[in-house]
C-alpha positions as CSV (number, residue, x, y, z in Angstrom):
1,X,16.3,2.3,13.6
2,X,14.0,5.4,12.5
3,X,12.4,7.1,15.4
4,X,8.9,7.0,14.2
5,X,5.9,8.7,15.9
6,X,3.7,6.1,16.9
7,X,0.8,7.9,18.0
8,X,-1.5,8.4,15.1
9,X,-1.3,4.6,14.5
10,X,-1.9,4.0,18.4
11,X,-4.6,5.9,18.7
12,X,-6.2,4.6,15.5
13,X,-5.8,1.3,17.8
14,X,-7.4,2.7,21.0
15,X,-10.8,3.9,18.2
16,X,-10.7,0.4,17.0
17,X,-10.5,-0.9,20.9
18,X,-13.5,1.0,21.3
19,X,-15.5,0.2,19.0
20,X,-14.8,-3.7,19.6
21,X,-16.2,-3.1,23.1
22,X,-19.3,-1.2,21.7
23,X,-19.7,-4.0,19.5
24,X,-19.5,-6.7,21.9
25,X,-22.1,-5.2,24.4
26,X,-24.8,-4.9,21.4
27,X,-24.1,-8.3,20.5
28,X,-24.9,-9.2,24.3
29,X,-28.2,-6.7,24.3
30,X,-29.2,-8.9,21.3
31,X,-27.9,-12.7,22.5
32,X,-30.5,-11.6,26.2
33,X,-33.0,-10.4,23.4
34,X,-33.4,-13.5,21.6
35,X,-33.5,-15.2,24.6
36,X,-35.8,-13.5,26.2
37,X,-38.2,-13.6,22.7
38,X,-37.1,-17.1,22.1
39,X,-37.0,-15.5,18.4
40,X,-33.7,-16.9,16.3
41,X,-34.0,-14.1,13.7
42,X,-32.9,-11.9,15.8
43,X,-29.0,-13.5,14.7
44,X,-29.6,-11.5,11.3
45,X,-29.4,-8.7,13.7
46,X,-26.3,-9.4,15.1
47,X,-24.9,-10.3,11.6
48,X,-25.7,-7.0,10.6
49,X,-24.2,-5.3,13.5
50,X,-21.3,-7.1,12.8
51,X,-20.7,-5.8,9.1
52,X,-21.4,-2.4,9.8
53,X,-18.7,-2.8,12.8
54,X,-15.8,-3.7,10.1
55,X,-16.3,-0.2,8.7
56,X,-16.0,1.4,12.1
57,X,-12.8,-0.1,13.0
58,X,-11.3,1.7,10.1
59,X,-8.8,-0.7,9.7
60,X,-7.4,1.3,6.7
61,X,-6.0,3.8,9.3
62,X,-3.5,0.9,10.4
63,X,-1.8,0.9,7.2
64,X,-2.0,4.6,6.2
65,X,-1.2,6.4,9.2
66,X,2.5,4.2,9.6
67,X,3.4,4.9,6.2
68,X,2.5,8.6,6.3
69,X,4.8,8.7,9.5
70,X,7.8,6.8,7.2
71,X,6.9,9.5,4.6
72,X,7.7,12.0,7.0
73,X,10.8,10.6,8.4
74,X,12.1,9.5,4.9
75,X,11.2,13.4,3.7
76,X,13.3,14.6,7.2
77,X,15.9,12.8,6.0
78,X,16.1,13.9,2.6
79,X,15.9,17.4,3.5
């Protein structure tokens, strides 16, 4: 097996760990706010908070940073 750095692509994990828990207390701050308005259009809120997180997670990191890291190692190889 190729001994592949696994740290960009970890890290890119930790960001998107991070950004999950972000996510999840605003959705809480706005569950207590609707609640506490009794207003259910406050849940187009939370939609939206939820769209704009997919960007954030940058879930295209996850695929780039492994292969650049098999680039790498294939390029090493090569050499």
């Amino acid at each position: 097996m190729l001994d592949i750095n696994v740290e960009p692509t970890a890290e890119a994990i930790d960001a998107a760990a991070k950004t999950a828990f972000a996510l999840s207390k605003r959705l809480e701050q706005i569950a207590k706010l609707m609640r506490d308005k009794n207003d259910i259009s406050h849940a187009s809120e939370a939609v939206q908070e939820i769209a704009t997180s997919m960007t954030n997670f940058r879930l295209d990191l996850l695929v780039a940073r492994p292969v650049r890291e098999y680039q790498i190692k294939i390029r090493d190889l090569t050499k």
